[in-house]
N, C-alpha and C positions, 0 to 999 in steps of 0.2 A: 531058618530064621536065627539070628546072633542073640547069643545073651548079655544082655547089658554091656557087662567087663569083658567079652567076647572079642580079641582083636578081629578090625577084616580083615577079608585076602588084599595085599598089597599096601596095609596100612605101613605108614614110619614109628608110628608113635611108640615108640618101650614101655615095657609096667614101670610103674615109677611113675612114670608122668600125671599127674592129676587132671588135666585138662592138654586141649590141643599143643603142642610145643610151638613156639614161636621163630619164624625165621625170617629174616633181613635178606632179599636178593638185592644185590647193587651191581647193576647194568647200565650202561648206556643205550643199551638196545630198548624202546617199550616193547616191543615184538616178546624179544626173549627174556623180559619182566614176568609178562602177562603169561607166556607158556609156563614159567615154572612156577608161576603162582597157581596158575590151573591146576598142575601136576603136583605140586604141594597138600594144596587144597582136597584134591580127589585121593589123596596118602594121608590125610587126619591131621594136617597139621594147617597153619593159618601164616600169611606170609605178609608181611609191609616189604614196599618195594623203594630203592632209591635209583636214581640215575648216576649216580657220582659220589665221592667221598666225603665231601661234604655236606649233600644231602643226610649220606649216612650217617654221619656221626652225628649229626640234629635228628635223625630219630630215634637212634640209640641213648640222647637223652631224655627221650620223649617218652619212650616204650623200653625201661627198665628191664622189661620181662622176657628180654629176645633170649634165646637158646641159645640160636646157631646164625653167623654169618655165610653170605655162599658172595664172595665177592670176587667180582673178574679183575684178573691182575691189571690189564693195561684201562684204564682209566681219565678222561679227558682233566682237568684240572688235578687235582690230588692226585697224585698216583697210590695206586694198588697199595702196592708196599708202604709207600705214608700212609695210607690209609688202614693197613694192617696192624704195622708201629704203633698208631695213636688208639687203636682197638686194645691192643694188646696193651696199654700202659695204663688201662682204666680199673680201678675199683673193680674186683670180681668181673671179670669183661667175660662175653658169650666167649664160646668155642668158634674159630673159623676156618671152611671151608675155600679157599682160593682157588681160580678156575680160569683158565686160559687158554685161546685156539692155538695161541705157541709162544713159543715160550722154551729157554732154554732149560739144559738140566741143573744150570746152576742158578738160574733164575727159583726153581724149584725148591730145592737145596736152601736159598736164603730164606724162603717164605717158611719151611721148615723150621729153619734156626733162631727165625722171628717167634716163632709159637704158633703158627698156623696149625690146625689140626691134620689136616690133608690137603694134598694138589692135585687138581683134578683139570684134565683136557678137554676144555669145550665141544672139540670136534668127536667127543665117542660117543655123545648124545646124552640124554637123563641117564639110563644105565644104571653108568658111572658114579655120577652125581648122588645119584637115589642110595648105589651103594654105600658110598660115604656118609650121607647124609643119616643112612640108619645106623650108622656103625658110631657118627659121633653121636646122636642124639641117645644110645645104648652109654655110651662111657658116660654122658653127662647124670643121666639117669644113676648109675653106679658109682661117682664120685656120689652124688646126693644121697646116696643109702650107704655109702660110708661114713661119710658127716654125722647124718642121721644117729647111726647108729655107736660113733665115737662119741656125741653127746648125750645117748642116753647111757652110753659106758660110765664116762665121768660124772653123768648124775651118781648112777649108784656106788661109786666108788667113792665122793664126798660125804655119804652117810657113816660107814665104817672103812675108812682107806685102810687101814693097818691091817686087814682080813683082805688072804689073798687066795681065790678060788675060782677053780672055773664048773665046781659040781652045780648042776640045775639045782641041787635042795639049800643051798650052800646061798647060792645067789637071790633065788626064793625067801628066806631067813634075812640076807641085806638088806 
């Protein structure tokens, strides 16, 4: 039996996270919507799905609270990459995942230099996917407990700044 704060076996979710993490698939496929929502879903985490770039980026105003993008590059209206671009040029934008059955290496390369977090090959299956997915949902986690933990810096540092100390008794006394 698991204890509460107990991860499962095969969960995504990182410590850090307070609740399920939130993730945006955008496919054309419902097929391969509905599978990584399944596989989402059964790894702790909870997924709104779009068809197209468009869609996405109307839910991504909808649902502020997304994590992580998992968007396939080749895309019917918006393409991939615009859709990436206009991800990436938002206020605080998720982390995203890009994923394509092919795709060149400099296709790969661009999505990279856009700020995509990882690229990932549709044809190796979840896996992959799964991989990545815990690896950025882990950074995103870790950027947020650096924040965290730079704001309660600069709390105690605006009570007495001119005292400079890193002793526990020292900071205690602050």
């Amino acid at each position: 039996m698991n204890e509460p704060n107990q991860k499962k076996e095969g969960e995504l979710r990182p410590e850090g996270f307070p609740s399920p993490p939130l993730i945006l698939v955008v496919d054309p496929d419902e097929n391969i919507r509905r599978l990584l929502q399944f596989n989402l879903k059964r790894s702790g985490c909870e997924a709104v799905l779009a068809r197209d770039g468009e869609q996405a980026l109307r839910l991504l105003d909808q649902h502020r609270e997304v994590h992580l993008v998992v968007l396939l590059l080749r895309l019917p209206g918006l393409t991939g990459l615009e859709t990436l671009r206009r991800i990436r040029a938002r206020a605080d934008p998720p982390s995203v995942i890009v994923m394509a059955a092919e795709a060149t290496l400099e296709e790969a390369v661009t999505c990279l230099k856009m700020g995509a977090y990882d690229f990932v090959r549709k044809t190796n299956g979840f896996d992959d996917l799964r991989l990545s997915i815990r690896n950025a949902l882990q950074a995103i986690a870790l950027r947020k407990e650096v924040a965290d933990l730079r704001a309660r810096l600069e709390e105690q540092d605006t009570h007495f700044p001119e005292i400079v100390s890193r002793s526990p008794a020292m900071t205690q006394v602050k």
